[in-house]
GUTILUM-227188 format. One line per 10 residues: number of its first residue (from 1); for each residue x, y, z of N, C-alpha, C, O, CB. Coordinates in Angstrom, 2 decimals, m for minus. Glycine has a CB too. Layout:
# GUTILUM-227188
NUM = X:Y:Z:X:Y:Z:X:Y:Z:X:Y:Z:X:Y:Z ~ ... $
This chain:
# GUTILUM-227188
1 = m5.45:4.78:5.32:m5.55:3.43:5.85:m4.96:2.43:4.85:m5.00:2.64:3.64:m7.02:3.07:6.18 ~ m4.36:1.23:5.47:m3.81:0.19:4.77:m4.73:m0.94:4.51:m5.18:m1.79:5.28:m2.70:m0.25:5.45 ~ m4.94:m0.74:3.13:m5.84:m1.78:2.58:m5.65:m2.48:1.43:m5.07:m2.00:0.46:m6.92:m1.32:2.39 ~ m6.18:m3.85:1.47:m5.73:m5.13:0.76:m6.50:m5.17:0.19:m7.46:m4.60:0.70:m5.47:m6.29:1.25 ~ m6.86:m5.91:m1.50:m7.20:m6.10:m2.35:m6.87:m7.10:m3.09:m5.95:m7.01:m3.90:m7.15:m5.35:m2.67 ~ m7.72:m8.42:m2.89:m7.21:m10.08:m3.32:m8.20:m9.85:m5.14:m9.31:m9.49:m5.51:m8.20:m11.94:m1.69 ~ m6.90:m10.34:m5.75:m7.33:m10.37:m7.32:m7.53:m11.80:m7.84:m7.16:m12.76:m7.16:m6.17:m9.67:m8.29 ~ m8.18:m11.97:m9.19:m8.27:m13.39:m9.98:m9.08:m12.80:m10.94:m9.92:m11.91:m11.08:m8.94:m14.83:m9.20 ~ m8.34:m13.90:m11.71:m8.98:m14.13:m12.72:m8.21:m15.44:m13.47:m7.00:m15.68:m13.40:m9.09:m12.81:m13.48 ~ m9.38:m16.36:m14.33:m9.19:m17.83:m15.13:m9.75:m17.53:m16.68:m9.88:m18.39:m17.56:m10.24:m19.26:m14.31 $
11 = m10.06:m16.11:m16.79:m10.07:m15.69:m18.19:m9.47:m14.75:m18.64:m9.50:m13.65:m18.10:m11.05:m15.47:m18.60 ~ m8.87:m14.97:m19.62:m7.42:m14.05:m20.23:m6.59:m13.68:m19.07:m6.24:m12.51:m19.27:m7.80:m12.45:m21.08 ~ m6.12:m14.07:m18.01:m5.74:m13.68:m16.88:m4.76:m12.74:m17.50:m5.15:m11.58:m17.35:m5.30:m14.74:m15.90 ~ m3.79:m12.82:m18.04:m2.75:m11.67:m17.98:m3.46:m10.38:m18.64:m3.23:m9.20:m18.35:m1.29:m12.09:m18.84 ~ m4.23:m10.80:m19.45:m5.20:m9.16:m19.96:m5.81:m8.87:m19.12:m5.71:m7.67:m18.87:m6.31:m9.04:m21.12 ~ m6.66:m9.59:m18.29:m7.74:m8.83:m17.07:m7.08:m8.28:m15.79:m7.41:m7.26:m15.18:m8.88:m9.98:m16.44 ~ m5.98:m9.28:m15.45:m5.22:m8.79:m14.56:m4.51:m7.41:m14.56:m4.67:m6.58:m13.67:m4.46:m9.63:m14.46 ~ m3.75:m7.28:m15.60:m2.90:m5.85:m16.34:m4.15:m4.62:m16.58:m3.86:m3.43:m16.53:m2.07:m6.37:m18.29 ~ m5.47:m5.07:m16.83:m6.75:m4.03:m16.73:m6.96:m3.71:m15.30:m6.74:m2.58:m14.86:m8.22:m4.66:m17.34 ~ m7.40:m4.74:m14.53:m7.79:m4.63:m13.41:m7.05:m3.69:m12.52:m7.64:m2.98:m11.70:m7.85:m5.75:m12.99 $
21 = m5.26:m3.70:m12.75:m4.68:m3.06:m12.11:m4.07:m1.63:m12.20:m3.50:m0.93:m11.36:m4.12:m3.73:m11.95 ~ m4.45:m1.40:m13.77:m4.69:m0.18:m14.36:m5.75:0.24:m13.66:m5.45:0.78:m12.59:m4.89:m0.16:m15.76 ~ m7.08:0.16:m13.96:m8.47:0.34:m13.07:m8.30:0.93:m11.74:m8.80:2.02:m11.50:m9.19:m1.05:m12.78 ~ m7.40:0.07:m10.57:m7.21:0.33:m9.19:m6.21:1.25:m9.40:m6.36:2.20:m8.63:m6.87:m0.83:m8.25 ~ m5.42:1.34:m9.98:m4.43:2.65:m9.70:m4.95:3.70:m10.42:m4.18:4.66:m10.40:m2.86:2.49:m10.14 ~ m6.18:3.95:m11.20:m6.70:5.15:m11.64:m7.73:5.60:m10.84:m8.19:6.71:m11.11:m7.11:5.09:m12.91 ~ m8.29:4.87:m9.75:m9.09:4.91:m8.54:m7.98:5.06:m7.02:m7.96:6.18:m6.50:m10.08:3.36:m8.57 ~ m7.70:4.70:m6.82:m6.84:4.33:m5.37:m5.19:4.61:m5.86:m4.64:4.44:m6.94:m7.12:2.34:m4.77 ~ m4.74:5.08:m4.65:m3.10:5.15:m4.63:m2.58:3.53:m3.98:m2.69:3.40:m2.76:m2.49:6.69:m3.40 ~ m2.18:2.65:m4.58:m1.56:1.54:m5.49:m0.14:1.46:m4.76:0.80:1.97:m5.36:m1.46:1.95:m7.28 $
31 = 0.14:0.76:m3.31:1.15:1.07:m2.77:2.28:m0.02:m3.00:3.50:0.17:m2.91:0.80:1.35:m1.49 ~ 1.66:m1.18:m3.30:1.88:m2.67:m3.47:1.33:m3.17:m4.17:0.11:m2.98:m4.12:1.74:m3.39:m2.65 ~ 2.06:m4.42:m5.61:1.32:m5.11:m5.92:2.17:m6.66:m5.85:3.20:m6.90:m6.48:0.75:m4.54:m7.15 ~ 1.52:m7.56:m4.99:2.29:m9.09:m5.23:2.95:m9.78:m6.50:3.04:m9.36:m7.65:1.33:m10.07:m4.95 ~ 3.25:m10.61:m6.11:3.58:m11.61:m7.29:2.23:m12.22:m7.69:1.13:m12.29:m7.14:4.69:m12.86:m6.83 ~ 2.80:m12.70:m9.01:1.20:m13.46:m9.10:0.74:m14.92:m9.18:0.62:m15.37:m10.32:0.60:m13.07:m10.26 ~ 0.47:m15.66:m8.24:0.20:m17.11:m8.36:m0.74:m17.76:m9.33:m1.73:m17.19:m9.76:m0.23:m17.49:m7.21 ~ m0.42:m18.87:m9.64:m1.51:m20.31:m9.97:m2.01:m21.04:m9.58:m1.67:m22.15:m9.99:m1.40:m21.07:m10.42 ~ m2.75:m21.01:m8.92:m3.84:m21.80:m8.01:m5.02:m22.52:m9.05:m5.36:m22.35:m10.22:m4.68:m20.58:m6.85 ~ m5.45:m23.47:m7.86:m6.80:m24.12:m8.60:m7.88:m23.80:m7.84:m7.95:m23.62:m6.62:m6.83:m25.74:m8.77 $
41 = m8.85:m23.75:m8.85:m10.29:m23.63:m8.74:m10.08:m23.67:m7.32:m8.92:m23.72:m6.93:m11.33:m24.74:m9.46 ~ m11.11:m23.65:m6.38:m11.69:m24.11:m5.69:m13.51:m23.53:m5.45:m14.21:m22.52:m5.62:m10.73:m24.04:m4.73 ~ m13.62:m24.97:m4.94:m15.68:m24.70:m4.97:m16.46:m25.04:m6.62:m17.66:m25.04:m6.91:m16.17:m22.38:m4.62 ~ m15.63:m25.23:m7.24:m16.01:m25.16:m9.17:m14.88:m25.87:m9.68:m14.19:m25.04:m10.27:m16.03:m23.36:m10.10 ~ m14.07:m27.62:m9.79:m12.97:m27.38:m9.63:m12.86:m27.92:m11.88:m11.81:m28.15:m12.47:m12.15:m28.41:m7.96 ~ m14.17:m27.93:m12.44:m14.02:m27.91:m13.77:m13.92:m26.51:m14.59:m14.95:m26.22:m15.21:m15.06:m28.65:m14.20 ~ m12.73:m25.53:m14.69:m12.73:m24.74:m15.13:m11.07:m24.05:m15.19:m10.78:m23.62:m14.07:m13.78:m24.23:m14.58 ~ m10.20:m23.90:m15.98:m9.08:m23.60:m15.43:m8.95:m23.06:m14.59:m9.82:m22.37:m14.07:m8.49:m23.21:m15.89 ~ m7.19:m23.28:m13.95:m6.59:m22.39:m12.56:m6.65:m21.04:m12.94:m6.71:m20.68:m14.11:m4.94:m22.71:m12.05 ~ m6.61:m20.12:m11.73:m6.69:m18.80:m11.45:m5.42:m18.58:m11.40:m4.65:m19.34:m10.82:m7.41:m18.37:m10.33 $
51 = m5.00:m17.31:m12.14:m3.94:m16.42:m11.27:m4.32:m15.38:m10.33:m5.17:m14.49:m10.36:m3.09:m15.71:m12.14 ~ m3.66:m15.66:m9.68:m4.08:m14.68:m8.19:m3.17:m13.98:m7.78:m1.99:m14.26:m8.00:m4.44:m15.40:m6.88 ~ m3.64:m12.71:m6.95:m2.45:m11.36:m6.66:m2.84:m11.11:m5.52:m3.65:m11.65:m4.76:m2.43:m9.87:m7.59 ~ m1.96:m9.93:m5.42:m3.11:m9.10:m4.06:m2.03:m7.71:m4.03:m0.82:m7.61:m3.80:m3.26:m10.26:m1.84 ~ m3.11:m6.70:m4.40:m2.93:m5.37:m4.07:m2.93:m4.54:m2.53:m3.56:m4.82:m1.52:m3.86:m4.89:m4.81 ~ m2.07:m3.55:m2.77:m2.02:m2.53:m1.00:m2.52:m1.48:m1.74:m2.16:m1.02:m2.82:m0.19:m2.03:0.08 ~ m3.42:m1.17:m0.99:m3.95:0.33:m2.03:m4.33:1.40:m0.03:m4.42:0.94:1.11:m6.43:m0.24:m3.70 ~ m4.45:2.76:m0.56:m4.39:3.52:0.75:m5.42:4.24:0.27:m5.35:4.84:m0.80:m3.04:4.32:1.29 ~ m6.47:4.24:1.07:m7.80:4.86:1.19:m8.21:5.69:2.11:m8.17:4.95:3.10:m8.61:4.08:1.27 ~ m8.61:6.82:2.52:m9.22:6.70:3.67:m11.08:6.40:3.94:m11.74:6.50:4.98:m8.74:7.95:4.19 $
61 = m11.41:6.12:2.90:m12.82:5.70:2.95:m13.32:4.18:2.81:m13.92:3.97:1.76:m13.42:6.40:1.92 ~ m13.25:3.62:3.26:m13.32:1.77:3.26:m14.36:1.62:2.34:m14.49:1.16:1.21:m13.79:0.83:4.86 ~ m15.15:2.24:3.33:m16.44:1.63:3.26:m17.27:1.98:1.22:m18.24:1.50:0.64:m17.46:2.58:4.89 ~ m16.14:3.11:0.76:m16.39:3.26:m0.52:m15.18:2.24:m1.42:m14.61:2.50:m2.47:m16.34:4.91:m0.80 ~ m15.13:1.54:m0.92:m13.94:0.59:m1.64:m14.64:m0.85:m2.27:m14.13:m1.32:m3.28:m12.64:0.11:m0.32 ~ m15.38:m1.29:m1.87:m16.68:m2.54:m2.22:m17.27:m1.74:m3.56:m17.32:m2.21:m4.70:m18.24:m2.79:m0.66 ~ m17.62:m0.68:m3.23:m18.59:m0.38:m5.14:m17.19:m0.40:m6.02:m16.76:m1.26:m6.79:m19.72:1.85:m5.51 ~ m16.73:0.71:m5.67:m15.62:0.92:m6.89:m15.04:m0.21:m7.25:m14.73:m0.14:m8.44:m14.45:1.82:m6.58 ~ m14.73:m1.31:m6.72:m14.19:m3.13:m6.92:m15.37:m3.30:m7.87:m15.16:m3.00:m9.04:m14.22:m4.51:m5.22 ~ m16.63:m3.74:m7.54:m17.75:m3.94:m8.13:m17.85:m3.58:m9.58:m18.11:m4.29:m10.55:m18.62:m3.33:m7.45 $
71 = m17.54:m2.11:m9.47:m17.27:m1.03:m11.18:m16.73:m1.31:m11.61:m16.87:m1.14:m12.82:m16.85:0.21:m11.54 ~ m15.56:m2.02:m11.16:m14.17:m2.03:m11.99:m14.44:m3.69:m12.86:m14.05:m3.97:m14.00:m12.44:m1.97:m10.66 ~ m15.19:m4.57:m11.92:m15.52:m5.75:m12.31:m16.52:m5.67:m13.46:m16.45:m6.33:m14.50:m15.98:m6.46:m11.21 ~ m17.31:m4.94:m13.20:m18.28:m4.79:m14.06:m17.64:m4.11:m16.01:m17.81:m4.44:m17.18:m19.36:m3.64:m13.05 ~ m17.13:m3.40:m15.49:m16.39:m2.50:m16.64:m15.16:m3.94:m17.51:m14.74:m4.09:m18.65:m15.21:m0.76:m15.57 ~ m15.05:m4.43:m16.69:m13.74:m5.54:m16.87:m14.71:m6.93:m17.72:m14.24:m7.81:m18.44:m12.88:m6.17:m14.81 ~ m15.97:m6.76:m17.39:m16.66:m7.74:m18.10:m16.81:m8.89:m17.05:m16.63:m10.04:m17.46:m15.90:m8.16:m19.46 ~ m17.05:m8.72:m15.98:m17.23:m9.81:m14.78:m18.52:m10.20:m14.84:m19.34:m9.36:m14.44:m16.93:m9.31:m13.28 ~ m19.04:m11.53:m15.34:m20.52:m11.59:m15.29:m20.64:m12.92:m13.86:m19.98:m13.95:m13.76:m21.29:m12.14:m17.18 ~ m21.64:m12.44:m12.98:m21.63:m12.99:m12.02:m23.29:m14.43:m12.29:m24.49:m14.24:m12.10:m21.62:m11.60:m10.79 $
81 = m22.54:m15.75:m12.79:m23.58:m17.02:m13.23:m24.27:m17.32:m11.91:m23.41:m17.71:m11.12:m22.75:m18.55:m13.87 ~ m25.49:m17.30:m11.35:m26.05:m17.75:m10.39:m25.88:m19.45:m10.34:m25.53:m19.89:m9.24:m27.39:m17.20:m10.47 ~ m26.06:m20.32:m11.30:m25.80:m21.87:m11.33:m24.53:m22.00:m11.09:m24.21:m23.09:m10.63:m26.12:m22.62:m12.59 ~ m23.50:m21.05:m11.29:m21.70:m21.34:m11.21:m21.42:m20.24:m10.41:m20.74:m19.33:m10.90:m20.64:m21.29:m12.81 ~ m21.87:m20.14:m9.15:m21.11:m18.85:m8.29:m19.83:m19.09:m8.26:m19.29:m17.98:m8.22:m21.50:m18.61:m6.74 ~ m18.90:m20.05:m8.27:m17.48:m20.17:m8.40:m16.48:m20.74:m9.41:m15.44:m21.39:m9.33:m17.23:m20.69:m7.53 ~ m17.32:m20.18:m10.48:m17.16:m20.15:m12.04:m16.60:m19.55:m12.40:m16.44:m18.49:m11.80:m17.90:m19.97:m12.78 ~ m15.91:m19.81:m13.60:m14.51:m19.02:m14.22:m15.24:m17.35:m14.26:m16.42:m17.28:m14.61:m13.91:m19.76:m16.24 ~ m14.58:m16.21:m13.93:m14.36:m15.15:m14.17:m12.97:m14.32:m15.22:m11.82:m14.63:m15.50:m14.44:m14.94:m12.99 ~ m13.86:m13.15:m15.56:m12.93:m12.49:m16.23:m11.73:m11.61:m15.11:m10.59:m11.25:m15.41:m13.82:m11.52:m17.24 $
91 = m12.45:m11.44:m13.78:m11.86:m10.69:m12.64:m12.61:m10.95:m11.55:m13.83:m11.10:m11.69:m11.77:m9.25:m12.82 ~ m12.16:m11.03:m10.61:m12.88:m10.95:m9.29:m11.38:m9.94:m8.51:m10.16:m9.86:m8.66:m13.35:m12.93:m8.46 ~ m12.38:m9.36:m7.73:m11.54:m8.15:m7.32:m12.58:m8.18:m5.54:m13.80:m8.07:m5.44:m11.78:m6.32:m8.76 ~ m11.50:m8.39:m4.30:m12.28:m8.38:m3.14:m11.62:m7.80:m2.61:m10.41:m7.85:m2.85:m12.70:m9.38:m2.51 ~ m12.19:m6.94:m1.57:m11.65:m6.01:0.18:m11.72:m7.19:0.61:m12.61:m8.03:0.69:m12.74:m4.63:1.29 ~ m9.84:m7.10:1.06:m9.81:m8.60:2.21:m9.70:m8.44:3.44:m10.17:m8.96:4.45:m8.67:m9.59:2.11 ~ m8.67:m7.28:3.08:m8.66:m6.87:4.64:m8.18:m5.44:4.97:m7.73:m4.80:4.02:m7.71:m7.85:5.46 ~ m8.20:m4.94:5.99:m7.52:m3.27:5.99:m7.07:m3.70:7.72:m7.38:m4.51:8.59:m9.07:m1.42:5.66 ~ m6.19:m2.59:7.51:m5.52:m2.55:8.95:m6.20:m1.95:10.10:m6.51:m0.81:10.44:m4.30:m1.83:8.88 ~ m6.30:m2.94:10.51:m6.86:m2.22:11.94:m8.08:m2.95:12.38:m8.44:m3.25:13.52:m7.29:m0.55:11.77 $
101 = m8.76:m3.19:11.00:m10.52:m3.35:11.44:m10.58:m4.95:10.92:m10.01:m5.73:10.17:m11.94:m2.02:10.35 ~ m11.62:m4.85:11.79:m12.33:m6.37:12.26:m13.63:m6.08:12.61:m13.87:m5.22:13.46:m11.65:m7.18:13.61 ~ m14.67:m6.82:11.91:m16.08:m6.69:11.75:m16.88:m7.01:10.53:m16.44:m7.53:9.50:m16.33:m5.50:12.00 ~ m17.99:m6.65:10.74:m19.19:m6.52:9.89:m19.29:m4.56:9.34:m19.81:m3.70:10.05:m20.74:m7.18:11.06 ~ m18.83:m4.37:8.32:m19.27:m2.76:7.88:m19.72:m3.07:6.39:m18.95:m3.51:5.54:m17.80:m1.39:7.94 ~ m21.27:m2.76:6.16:m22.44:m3.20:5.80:m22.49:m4.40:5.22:m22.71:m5.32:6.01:m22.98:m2.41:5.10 ~ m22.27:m4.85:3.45:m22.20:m6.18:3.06:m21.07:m6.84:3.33:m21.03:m8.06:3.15:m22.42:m6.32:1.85 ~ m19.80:m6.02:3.86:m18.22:m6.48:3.74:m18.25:m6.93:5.30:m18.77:m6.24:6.18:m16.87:m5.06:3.26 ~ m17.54:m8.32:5.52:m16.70:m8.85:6.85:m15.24:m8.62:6.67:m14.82:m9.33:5.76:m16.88:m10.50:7.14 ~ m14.56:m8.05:7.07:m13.24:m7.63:7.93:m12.70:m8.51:8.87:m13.48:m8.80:9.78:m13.45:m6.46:8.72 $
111 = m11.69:m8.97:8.90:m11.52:m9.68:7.63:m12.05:m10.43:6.90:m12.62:m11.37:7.45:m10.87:m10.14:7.60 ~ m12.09:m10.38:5.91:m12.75:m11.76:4.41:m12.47:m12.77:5.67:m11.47:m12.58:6.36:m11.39:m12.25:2.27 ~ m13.47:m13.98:6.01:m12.97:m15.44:5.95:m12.16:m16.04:4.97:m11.54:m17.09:5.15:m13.92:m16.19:5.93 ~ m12.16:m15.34:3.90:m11.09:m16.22:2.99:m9.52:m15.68:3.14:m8.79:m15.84:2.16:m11.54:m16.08:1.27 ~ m8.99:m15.06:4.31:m7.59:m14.30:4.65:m7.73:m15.98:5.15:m7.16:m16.89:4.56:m7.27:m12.53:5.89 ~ m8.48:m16.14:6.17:m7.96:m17.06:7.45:m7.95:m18.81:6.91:m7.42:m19.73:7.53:m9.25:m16.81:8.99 ~ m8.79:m18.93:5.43:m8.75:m20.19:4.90:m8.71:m20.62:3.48:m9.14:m21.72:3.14:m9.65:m20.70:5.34 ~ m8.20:m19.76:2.65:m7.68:m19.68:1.47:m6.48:m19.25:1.04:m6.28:m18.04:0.91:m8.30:m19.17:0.95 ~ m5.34:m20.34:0.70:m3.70:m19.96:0.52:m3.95:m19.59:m1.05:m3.01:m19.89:m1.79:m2.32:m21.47:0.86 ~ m5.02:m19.01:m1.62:m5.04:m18.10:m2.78:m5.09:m16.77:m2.13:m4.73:m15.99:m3.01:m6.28:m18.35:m3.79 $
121 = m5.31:m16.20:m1.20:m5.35:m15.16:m0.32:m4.20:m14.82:m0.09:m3.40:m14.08:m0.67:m5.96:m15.35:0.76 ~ m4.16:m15.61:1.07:m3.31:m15.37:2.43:m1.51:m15.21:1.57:m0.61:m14.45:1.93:m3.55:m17.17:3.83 ~ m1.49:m15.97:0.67:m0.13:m16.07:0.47:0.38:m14.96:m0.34:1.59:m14.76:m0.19:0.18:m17.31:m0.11 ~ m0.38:m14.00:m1.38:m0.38:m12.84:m2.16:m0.01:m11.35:m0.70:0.77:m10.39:m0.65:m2.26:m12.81:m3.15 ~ m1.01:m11.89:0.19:m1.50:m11.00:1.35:0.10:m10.91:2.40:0.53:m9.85:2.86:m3.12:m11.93:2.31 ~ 0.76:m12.30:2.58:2.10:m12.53:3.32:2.84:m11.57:2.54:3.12:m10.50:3.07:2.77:m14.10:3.31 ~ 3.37:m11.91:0.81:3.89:m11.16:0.03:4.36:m9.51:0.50:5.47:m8.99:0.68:2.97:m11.27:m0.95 ~ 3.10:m9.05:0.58:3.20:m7.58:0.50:3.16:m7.09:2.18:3.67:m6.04:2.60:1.81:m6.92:m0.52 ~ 2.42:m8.12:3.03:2.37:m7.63:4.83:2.84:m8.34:5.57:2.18:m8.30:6.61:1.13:m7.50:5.56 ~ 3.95:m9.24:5.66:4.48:m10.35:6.16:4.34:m10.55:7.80:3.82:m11.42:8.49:5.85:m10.34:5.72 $
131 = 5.14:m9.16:8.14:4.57:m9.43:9.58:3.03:m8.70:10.01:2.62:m8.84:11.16:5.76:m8.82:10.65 ~ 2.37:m8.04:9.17:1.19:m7.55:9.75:0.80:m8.74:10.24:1.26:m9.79:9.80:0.19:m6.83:8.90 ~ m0.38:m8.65:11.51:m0.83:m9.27:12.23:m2.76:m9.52:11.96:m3.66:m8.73:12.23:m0.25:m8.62:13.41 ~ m2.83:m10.63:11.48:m4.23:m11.04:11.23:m5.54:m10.47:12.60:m5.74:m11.12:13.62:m4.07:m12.89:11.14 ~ m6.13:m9.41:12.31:m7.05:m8.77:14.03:m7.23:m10.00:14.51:m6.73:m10.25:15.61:m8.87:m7.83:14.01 ~ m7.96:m10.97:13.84:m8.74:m11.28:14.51:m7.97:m12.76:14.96:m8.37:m13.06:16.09:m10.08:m11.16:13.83 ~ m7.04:m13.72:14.47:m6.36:m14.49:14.56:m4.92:m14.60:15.58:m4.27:m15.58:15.96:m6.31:m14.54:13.46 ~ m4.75:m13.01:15.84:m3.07:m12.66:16.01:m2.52:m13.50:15.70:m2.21:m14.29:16.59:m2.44:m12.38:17.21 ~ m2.13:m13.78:14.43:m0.98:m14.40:13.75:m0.51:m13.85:12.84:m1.32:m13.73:11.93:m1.13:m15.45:13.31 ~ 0.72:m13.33:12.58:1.40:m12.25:11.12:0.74:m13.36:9.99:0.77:m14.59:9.95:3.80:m12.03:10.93 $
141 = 0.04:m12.17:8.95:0.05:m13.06:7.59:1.14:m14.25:6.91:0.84:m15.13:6.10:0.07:m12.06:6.63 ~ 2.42:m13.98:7.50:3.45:m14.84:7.03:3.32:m16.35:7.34:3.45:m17.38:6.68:4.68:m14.37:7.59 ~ 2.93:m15.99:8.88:2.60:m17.65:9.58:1.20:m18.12:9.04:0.91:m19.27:8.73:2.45:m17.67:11.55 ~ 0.16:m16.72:8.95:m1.43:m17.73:8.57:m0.86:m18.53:7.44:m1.00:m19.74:7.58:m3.12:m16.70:7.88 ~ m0.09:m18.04:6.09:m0.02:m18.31:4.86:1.09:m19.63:4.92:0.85:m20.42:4.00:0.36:m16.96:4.02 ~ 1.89:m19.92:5.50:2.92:m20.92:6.03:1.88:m22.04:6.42:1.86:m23.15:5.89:3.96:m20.33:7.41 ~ 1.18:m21.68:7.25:m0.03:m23.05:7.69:m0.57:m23.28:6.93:m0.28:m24.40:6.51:m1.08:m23.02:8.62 ~ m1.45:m22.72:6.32:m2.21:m22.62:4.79:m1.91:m23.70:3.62:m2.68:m24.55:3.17:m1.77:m21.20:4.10 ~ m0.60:m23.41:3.27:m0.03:m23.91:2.60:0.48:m25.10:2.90:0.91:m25.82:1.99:0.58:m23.24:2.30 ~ 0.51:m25.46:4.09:1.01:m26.95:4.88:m0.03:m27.88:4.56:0.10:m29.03:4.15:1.16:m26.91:6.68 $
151 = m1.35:m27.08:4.86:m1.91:m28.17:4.68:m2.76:m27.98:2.76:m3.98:m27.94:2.94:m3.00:m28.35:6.21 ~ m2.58:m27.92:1.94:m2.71:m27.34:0.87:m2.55:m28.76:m0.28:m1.42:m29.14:0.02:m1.59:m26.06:0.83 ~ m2.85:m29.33:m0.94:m2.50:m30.55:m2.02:m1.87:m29.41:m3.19:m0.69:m29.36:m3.55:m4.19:m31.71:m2.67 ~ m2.86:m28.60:m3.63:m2.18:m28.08:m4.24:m2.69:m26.48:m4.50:m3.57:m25.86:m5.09:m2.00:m28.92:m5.22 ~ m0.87:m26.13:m3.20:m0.75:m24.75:m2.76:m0.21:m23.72:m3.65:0.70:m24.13:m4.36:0.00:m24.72:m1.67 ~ m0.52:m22.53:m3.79:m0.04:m21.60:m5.10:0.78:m21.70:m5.46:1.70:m21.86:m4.67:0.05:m20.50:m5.19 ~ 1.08:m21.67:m6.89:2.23:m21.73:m7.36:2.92:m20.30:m8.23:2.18:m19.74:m9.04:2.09:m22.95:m8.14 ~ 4.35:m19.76:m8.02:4.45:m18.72:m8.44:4.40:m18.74:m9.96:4.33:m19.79:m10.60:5.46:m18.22:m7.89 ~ 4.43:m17.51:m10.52:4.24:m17.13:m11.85:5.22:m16.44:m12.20:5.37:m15.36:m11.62:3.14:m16.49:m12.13 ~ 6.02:m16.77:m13.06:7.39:m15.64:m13.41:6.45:m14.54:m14.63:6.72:m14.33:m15.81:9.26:m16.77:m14.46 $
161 = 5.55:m14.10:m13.98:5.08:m12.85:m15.13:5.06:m11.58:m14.46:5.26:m11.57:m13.24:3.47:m13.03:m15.82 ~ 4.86:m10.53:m15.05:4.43:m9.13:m15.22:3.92:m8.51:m15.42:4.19:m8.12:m16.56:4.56:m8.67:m15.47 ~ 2.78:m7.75:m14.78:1.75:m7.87:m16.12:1.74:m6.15:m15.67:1.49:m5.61:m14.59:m0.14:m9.14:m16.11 ~ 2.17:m5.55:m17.11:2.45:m4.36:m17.48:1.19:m4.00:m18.00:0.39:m4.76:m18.53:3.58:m4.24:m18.34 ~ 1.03:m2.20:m17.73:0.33:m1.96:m18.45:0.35:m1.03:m19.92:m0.67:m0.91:m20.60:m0.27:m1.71:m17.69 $
């Protein structure tokens, strides 16, 4: 199965990022990885911008794809602040979306709400699936992320980096 994987991080981003994606390709076969944007905060907006990605990784078990993210965060040094839920991180690593499915499968929604209203998403997500088609929206990621960004003050910005491991 074709599955997406929205990245960030606003601490050491090019070290956590270049870990994080080591991490997923020593777990998951790693089919795609985006460019990587600069976005701002949002929900927390005192804390530097995020760089943001988004991985294609091929699974056939979904529903084991939420812990192993979790592990990898955890291992990466992700401490989750209850007073700052949208507080700088070392990584945040989310199942955004997989092909095909649309729903509730246990703590995870399919798609993330944040495909359909976050151009830190959607636009990493266009990158790598341009015409895939959003289930639940029918709109190709290309167009959600085109709207997104229309209405956006300030919509991602690319990153001329690499982040090797």
């Amino acid at each position: 199965m074709r599955m997406f994987v929205s990245i960030g991080s606003n601490i050491e981003p090019r070290h956590n990022l270049t870990r994080a994606l080591a991490e997923l390709r020593r777990r998951f076969r790693v089919t795609a990885v985006s460019p990587v944007y600069r976005t701002a905060p949002v929900g927390d907006a005192n804390q530097p911008d995020f760089w943001n990605l988004a991985a294609e990784i091929e699974n056939d078990e979904p529903q084991k794809v939420p812990g192993a993210l979790r592990f990898i965060e955890e291992i990466l040094g992700r401490h989750r602040d209850p007073q700052r839920p949208y507080g700088p991180r070392s990584v945040d690593l989310d199942l955004v979306l997989v092909e095909g499915l649309a729903g509730n499968f246990g703590a995870v929604e399919l798609p993330s709400p944040l495909v359909a209203k976050e151009p830190f998403v959607a636009v990493p997500l266009a990158d790598l699936a341009p015409t895939l088609s959003h289930p639940v929206l029918k709109i190709t990621l290309a167009e959600l992320a085109r709207t997104l960004v229309a209405k956006d003050p300030h919509p991602p910005q690319p990153l001329a980096v690499e982040l090797k491991e």
